[in-house]
C-alpha positions in Angstrom: 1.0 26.2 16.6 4.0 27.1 18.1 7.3 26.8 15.9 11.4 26.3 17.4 13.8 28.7 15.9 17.2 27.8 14.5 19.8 30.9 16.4 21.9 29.9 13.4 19.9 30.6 10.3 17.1 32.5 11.8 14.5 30.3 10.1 11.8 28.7 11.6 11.8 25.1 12.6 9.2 22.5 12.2 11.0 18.8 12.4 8.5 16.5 14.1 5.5 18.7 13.9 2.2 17.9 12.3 -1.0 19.6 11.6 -4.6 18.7 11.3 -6.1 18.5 8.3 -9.8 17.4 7.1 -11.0 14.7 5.1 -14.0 13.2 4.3 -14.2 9.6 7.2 -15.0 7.5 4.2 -16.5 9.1 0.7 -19.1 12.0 -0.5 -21.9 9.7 0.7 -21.2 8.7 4.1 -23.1 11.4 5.6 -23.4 13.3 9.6 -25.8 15.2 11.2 -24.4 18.6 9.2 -23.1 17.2 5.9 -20.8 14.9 4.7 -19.3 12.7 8.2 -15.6 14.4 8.4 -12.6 13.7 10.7 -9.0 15.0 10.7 -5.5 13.4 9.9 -2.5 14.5 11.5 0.1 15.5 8.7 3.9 16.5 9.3 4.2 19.7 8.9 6.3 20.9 5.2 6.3 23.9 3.2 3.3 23.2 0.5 3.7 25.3 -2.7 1.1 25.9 -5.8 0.0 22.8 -6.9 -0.7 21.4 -3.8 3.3 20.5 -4.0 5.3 19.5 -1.5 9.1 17.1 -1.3 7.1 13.9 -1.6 3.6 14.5 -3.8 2.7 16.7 -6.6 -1.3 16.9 -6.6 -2.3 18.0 -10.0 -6.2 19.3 -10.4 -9.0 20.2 -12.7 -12.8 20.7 -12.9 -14.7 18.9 -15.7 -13.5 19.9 -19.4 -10.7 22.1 -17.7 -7.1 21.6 -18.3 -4.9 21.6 -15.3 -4.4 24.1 -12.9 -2.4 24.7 -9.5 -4.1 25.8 -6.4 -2.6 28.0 -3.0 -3.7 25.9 -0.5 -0.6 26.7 1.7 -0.3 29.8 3.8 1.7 32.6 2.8 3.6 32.5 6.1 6.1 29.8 7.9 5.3 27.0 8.3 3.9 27.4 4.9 1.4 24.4 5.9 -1.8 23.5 3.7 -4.9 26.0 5.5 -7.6 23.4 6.3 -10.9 24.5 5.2 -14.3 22.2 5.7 -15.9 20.6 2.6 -19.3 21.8 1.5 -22.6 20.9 2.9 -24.6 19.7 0.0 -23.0 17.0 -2.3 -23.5 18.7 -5.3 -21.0 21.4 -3.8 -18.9 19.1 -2.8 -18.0 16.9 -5.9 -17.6 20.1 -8.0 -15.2 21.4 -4.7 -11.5 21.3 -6.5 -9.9 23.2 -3.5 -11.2 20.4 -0.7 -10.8 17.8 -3.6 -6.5 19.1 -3.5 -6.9 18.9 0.1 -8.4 15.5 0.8 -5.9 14.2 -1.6 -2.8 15.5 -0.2 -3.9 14.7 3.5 -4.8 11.0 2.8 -1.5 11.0 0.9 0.5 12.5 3.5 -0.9 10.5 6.4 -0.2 7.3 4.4 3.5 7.9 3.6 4.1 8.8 7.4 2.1 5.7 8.4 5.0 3.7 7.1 7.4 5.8 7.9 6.8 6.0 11.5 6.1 2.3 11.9 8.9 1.2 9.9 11.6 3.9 11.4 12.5 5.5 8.3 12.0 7.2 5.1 10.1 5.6 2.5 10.9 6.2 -0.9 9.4 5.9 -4.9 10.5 3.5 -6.8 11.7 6.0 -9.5 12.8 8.4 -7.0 11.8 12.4 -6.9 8.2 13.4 -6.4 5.0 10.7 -6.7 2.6 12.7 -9.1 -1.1 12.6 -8.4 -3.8 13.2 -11.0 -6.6 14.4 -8.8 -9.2 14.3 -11.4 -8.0 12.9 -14.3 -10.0 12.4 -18.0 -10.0 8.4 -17.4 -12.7 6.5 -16.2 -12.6 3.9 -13.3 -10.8 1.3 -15.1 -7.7 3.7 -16.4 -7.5 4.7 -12.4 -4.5 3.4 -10.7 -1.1 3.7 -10.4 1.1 3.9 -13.0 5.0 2.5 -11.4 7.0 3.1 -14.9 5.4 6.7 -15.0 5.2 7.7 -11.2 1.7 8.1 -11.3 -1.8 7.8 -10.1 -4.3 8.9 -11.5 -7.8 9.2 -10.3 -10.9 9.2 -13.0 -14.2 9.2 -12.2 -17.5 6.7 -11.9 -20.9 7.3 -12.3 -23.3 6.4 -9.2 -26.8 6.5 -9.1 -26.7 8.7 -6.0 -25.9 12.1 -7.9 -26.4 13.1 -11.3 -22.4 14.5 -11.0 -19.7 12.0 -12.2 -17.8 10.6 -8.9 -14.1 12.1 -8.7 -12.3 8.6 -7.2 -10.1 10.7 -5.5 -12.9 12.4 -2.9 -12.7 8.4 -1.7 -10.5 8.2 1.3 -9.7 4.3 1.1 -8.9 4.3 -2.8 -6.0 7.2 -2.4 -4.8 4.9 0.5 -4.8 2.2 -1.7 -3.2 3.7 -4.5 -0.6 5.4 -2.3 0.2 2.2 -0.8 0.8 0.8 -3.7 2.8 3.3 -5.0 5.0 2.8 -1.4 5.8 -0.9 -1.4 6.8 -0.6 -4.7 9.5 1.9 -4.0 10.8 -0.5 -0.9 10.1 -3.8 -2.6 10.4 -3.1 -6.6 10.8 -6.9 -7.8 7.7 -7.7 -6.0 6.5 -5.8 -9.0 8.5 -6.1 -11.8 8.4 -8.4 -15.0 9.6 -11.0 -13.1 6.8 -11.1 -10.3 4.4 -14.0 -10.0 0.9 -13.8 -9.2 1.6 -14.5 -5.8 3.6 -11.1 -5.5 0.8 -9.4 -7.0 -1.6 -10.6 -4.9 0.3 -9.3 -1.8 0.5 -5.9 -3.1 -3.0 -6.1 -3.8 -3.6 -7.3 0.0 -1.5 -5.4 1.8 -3.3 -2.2 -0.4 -6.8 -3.2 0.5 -6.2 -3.8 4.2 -4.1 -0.1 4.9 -7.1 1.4 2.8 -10.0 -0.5 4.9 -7.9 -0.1 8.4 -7.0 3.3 7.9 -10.9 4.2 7.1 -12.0 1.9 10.3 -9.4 3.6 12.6 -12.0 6.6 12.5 -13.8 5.6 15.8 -17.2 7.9 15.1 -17.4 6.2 11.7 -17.5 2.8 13.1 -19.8 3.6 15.8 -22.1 4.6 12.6 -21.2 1.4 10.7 -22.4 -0.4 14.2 -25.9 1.5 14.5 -26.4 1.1 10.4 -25.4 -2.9 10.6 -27.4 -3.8 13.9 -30.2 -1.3 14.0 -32.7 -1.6 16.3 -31.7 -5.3 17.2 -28.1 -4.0 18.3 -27.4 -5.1 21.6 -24.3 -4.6 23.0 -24.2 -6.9 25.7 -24.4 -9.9 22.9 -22.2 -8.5 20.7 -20.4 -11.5 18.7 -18.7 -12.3 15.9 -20.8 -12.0 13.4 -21.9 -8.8 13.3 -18.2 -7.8 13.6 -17.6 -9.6 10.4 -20.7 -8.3 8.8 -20.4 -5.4 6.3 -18.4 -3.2 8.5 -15.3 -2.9 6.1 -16.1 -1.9 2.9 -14.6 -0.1 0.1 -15.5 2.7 -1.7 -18.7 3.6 0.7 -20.7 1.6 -1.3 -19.5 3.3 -4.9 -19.2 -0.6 -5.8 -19.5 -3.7 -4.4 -16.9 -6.2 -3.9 -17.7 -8.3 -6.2 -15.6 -11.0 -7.6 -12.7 -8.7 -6.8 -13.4 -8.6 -3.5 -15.1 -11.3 -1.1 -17.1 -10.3 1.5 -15.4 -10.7 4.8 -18.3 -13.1 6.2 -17.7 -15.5 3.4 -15.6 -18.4 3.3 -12.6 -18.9 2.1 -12.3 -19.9 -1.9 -10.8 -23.8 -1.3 -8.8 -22.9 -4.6 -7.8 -19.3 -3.5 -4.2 -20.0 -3.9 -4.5 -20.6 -8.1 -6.9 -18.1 -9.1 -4.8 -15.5 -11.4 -6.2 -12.5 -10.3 -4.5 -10.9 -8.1 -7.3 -8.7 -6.3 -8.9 -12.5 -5.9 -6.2 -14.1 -4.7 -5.2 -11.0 -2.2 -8.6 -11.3 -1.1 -7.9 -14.2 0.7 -5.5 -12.4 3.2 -7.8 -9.7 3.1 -10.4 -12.2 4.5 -7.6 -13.2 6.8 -6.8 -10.5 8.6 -9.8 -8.9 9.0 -11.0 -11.5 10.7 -7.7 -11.1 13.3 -9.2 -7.4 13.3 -12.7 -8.8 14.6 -11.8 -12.1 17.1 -9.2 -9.3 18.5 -12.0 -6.9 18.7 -14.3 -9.6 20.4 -11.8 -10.3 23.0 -11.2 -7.1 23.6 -15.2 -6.5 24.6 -15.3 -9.1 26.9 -13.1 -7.1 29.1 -14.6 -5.5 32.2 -16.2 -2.3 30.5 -15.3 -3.4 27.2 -19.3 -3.4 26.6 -20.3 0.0 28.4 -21.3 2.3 25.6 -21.4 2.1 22.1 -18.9 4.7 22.6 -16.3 2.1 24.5 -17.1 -1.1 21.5 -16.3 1.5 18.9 -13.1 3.1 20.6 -11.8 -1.3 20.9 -12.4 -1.7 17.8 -11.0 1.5 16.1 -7.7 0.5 18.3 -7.3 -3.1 17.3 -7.8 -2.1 13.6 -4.5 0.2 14.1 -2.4 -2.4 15.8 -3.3 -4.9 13.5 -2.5 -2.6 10.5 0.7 -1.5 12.5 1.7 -5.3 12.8 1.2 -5.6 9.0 3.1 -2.7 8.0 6.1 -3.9 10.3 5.9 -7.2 8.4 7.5 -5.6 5.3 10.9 -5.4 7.1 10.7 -9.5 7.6 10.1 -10.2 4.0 12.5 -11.2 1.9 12.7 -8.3 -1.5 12.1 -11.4 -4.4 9.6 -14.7 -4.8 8.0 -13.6 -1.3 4.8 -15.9 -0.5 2.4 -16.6 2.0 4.1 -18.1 4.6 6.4 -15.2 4.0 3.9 -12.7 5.4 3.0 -14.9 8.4 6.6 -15.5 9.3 7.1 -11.6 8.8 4.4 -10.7 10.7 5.1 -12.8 13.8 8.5 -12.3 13.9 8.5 -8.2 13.5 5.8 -8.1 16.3 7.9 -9.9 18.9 10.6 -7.6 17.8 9.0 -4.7 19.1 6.4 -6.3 21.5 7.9 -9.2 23.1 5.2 -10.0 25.8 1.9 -10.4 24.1 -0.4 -10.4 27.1 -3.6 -10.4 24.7 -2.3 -13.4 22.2 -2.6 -11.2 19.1 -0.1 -13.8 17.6 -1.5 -16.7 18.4 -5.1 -15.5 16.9 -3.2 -14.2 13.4 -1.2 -17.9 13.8 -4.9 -19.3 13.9 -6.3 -17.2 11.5 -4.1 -18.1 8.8 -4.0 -21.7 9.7 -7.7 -21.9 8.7 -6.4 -20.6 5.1 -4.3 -23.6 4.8 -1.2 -21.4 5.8 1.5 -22.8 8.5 5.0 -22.7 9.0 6.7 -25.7 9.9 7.4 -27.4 13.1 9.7 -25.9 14.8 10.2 -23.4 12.8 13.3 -21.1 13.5 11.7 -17.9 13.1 14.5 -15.7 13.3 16.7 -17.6 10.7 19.8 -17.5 12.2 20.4 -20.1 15.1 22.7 -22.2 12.4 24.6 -19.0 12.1 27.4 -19.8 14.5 30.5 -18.1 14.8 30.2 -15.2 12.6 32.6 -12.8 11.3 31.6 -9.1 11.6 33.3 -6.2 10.3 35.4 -3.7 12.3 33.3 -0.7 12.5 29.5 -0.3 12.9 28.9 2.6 11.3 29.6 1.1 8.0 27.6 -2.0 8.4 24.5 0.6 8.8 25.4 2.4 6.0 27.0 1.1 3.2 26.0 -1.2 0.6 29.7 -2.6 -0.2 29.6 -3.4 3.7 27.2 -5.8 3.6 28.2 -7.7 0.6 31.7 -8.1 2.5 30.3 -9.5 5.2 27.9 -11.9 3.0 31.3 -13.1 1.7 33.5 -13.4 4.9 30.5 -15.6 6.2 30.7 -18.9 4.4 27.6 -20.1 6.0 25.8 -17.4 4.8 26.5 -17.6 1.4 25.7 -21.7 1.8 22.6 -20.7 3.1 21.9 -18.3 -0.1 23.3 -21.4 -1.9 24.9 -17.6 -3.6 26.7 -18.4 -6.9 30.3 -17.3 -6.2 31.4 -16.1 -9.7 28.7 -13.9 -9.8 28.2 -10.2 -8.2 25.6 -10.1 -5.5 23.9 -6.8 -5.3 22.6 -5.0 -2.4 19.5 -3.0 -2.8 19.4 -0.7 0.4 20.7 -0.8 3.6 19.0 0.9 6.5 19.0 1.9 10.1 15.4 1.6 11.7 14.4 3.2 14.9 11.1 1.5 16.4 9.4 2.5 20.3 7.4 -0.4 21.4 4.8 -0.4 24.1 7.0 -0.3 27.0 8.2 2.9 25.6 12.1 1.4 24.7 13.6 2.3 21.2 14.7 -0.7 19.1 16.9 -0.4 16.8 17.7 -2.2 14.2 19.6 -2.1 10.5 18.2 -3.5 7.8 19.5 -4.6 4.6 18.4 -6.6 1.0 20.5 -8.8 -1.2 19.8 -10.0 -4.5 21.5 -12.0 -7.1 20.1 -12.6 -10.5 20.8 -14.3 -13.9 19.8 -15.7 -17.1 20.7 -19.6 -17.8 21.2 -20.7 -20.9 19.2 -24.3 -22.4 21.9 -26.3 -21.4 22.9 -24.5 -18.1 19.4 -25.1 -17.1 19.5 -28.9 -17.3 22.9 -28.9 -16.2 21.3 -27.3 -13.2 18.6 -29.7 -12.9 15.9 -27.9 -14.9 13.4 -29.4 -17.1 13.0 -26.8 -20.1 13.2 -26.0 -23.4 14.7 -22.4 -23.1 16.7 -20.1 -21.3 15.5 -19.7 -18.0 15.9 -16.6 -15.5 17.2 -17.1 -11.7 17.2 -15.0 -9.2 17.0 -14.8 -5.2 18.6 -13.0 -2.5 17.6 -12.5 1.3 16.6 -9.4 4.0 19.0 -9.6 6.5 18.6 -7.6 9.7 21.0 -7.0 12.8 20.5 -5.6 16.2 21.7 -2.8 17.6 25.0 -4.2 18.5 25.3 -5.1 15.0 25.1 -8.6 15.8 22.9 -10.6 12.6 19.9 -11.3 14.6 17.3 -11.8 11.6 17.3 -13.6 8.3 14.9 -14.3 5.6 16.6 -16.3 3.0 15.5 -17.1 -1.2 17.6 -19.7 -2.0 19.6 -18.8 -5.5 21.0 -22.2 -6.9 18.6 -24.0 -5.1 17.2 -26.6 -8.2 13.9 -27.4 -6.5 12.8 -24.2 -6.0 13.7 -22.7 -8.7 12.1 -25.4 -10.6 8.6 -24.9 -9.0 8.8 -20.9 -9.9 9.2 -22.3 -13.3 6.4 -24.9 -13.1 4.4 -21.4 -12.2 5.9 -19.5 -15.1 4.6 -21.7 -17.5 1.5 -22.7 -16.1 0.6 -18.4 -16.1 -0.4 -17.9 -19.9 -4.0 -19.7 -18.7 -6.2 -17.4 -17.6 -9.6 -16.7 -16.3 -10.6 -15.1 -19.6 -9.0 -14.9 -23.4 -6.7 -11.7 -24.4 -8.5 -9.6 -26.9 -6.6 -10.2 -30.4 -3.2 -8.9 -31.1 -3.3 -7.0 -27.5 -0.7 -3.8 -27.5 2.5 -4.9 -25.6 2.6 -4.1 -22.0 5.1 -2.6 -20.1 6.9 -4.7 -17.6 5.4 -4.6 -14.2 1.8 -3.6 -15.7 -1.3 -6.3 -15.0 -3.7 -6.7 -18.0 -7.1 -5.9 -17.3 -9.7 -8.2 -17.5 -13.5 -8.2 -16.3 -12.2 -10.2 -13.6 -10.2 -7.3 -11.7 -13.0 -5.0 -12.3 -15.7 -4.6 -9.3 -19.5 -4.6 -10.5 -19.4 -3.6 -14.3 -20.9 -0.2 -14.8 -21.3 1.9 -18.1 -19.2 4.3 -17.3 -16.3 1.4 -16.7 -16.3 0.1 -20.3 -13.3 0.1 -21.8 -12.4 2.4 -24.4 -9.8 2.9 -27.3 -8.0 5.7 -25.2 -7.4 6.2 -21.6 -9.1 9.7 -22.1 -12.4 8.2 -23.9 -15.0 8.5 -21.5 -18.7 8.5 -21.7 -20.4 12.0 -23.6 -22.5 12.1 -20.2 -19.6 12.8 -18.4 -18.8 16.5 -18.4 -15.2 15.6 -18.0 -15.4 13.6 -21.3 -14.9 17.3 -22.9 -11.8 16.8 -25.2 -8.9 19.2 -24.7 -5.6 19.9 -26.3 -2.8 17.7 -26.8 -0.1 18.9 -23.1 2.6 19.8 -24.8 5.9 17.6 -24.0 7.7 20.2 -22.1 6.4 21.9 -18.9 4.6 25.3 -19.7 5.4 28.4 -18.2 2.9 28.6 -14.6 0.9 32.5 -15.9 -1.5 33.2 -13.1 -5.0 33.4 -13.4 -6.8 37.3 -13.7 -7.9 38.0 -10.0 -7.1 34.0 -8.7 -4.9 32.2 -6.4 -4.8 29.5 -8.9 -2.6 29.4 -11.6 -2.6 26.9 -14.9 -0.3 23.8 -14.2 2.0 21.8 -15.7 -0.4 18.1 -16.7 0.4 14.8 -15.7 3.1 12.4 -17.7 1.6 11.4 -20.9 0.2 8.1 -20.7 0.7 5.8 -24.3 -3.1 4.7 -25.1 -2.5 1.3 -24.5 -1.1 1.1 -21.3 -2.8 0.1 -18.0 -2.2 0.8 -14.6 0.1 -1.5 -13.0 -2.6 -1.6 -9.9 -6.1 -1.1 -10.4 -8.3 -0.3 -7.4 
């Protein structure tokens, strides 16, 4: 690797540079010809210290009945990237391997966060700012594992499997850190889909959007699918007949088998729930879309054979299909720019997806839109006819402000124009006697396939409140108490800084603010009864019921405290108390690893905000 030198400080340069590093294709089971089936993610490179640490992650490690402690996984010289190093041969090895454990954890973390960041054209930040903590091998079992938003944490446990004797770090599981990750990334760019105030439709799309990076990202690993092909087909594969069905067959699964779907996840060749859109869990519900846009991933995958060649060698089908799965995950991850940041549904997405995909490719020679617009009419979801997609041809005559710059910039910018633009703040049906806050405002550079930039600034409004009783039937609202309103829009403008996107929420809008509330208070029935006296929950945190659970095993019971786990468990070892301020770092006698600070204490009651 070759680095550029800055003349000026005589330090070496690496902006824009990344680095290979190894991770296991799909879990510690998939298996190659020599061990564990392995393929490399490219990382930016970034000066890693003990831990692994780096600006965006803090990987914290342990064996079984250890406390904490920090590796060296980066080399001693510039660029002070993580030295990649193969996992063991034998699984045994391997799920006792804390160094490849760090490793695997930080790649698959990494490669996530610059996923986003290079499809959305910017930096992607936490939602409580600073670094996003990982527990690599925590003392919690598989339901405690998840990500914890008030805490700015995940935390991976551990899961018996009847393949090994050896407890089951989570974290060796490429697709669950994905997941978690991705969670813990759309919450820091859209926090009130999360928050108290969030609906089970919110949920859901955090839950969906989580599973699909994790399953894509695993199925853009082309020797890995040309395995899932020979395993699914076997001897009756035949390329040259090659349909749908086996595409849709068990070729995207999660966890490499460490659990089946389940009711929390639907198998992709099922149909559709009829009553998808009112079941309360959120993994169900997500499902759905799951369901959805996989089977984009496979009609895209079919077309894409029936090219000249597109049948030629296993070699070829596998290489299609690895591609579409990126481009489809690329046109979901562009989406999030389209959405609006509050009471985002469905039709949301769709609208999101289409519209930030003609954005960047606006001649789409191979209908990609027109099989997602098909795809999620089958699961009842359609926008209306015509449908304006941009939002903004009743936006006439606009006032814009002097100076560009600004408008890309600065908060206070936007809200000016919000107000200069009467329209606009129709539109918003805005409250005028009440602040309108702006959550970010953004510049985004995209390259689409024709190799132009696009550039774009984005920017989020909001405007919330609290009604009183008889403000809320002056308003229109049939209730009995105080009722909570909020809305707000994403607004994006072209490079000329002309307005040339809008997706609007409505603030004083009665009728929809009336059906959230019809929502509200049809939530307390669920699929199963709360335990007795439950322990409060934090705002933003999901309750956990069998239902968001895949296949009950012993080691998933609950137990009174996240750090009960089974006495079969070696990890189950009891330790002391972490003391509430951060240790001194001693180093080990004769080791490159040194005792770490442990994770945020976690109170006993609480549960992850998103559960694998």
């Amino acid at each position: 690797m070759t680095t550029s030198t800055d003349p000026g400080s005589g330090n070496p340069g690496h902006s824009g540079l990344q680095v290979s590093l190894t991770v296991l294709a799909e879990g510690p089971f998939t298996r190659g010809p020599d061990g564990p089936l392995t393929t490399t993610l490219r990382v930016p490179v970034e000066r890693i210290g003990p831990g692994p640490r780096s600006a965006r992650f803090d990987v914290i490690v342990r064996r079984p009945g250890e406390k904490p402690f920090s590796l060296e996984l980066g080399s001693p010289t510039p660029p002070w990237m993580v030295v990649d190093e193969r996992p063991p041969d034998g699984l045994t090895a391997l799920l006792q391997d804390s160094r490849f454990l760090a490793q695997q954890v930080y790649a698959v973390a990494a490669s996530t966060l610059a996923l986003f960041e290079s499809t959305l054209g910017r930096r992607m930040g936490w939602v409580g700012g600073g670094r996003l903590t990982i527990s690599a091998y925590d003392r919690v079992s598989y339901r405690e594992s998840g990500y914890y938003r008030d805490d700015g944490l995940i935390r991976f446990g551990h899961k018996r499997d009847g393949r090994t004797e050896k407890a089951v770090p989570l974290a060796l599981f490429r697709d669950l850190v994905a997941h978690e990750v991705t969670h813990a990334i759309v919450d820091g760019y859209r926090p009130k889909w999360a928050d108290s105030h969030a609906e089970v439709d919110q949920l859901a799309l955090h839950e969906a959007i989580a599973d699909l990076v994790a399953l894509l990202s695993v199925f853009s690993t082309q020797t890995l699918v040309e395995q899932l092909l020979t395993q699914n087909g076997g001897d009756r594969l035949d390329l040259d007949t090659l349909d749908e069905n086996l595409l849709r067959s068990d070729l995207f699964r999660l966890g490499d088998g460490l659990f089946t779907r389940g009711s929390a996840r639907p198998s992709l060749a099922d149909d559709l729930a009829p009553n998808w859109r009112t079941l309360s869990d959120p993994h169900r519900r997500g499902g759905a879309i799951v369901q959805v846009l996989l089977r984009v991933v496979a009609r895209l995958w079919r077309k894409r054979l029936d090219l000249p060649g597109g049948r030629s060698s296993l070699y070829q089908v596998a290489r299609a299909g690895a591609s579409v799965g990126r481009q489809v995950l690329s046109m979901l991850i562009r989406s999030l720019g389209y959405m609006p940041p509050v009471d985002v549904t469905w039709e949301d997405l769709l609208r999101g997806i289409l519209a930030a995909d003609r954005a960047v490719v606006p001649d789409d020679d191979l209908d990609y839109r027109g099989v997602v617009v098909a795809a999620f009419a089958e699961a009842g979801i359609v926008l209306p006819t015509p449908t304006d997609l941009y939002g903004v041809s009743t936006f006439t005559s606009l006032r814009y402000p002097v100076r560009l710059a600004a408008l890309s910039s600065d908060p206070e910018e936007i809200v000016r124009f919000i107000w200069e633009n009467p329209i606009l703040l129709a539109a918003a049906k805005i409250d005028p006697t009440r602040p309108i806050a702006v959550e970010r405002v953004r510049p985004t550079l995209r390259v689409g396939p024709d190799g132009f930039v696009v550039s774009e600034i984005g920017a989020t409004f909001t405007q919330e409140f609290r009604l009183s009783t008889a403000e809320a039937r002056r308003f229109g609202l049939t209730t009995r108490a105080p009722v909570f309103i909020r809305g707000g829009g994403q607004l994006r403008f072209d490079e000329g800084g002309r307005l040339s996107f809008a997706a609007l929420k409505p603030i004083l809008d009665p009728e929809r603010q009336q059906a959230k509330l019809a929502i509200q208070q049809a939530t307390p029935s669920a699929d199963a009864a709360p335990p007795t006296n439950p322990p409060a929950r934090p705002p933003g945190t999901l309750p956990v019921t069998p239902a968001t659970t895949p296949s009950a095993t012993p080691s998933a019971a609950p137990s009174a405290t996240p750090s009960a786990t089974p006495s079969a468990d070696p990890s189950a070892t009891p330790s002391a108390t972490p003391s509430a301020t951060v240790p001194v770092v001693p180093t080990l006698p004769g080791a490159t690893r040194r005792i770490a600070a442990p994770p945020p204490e976690v109170p006993a009651h609480q549960r992850p905000t998103f559960h694998p």
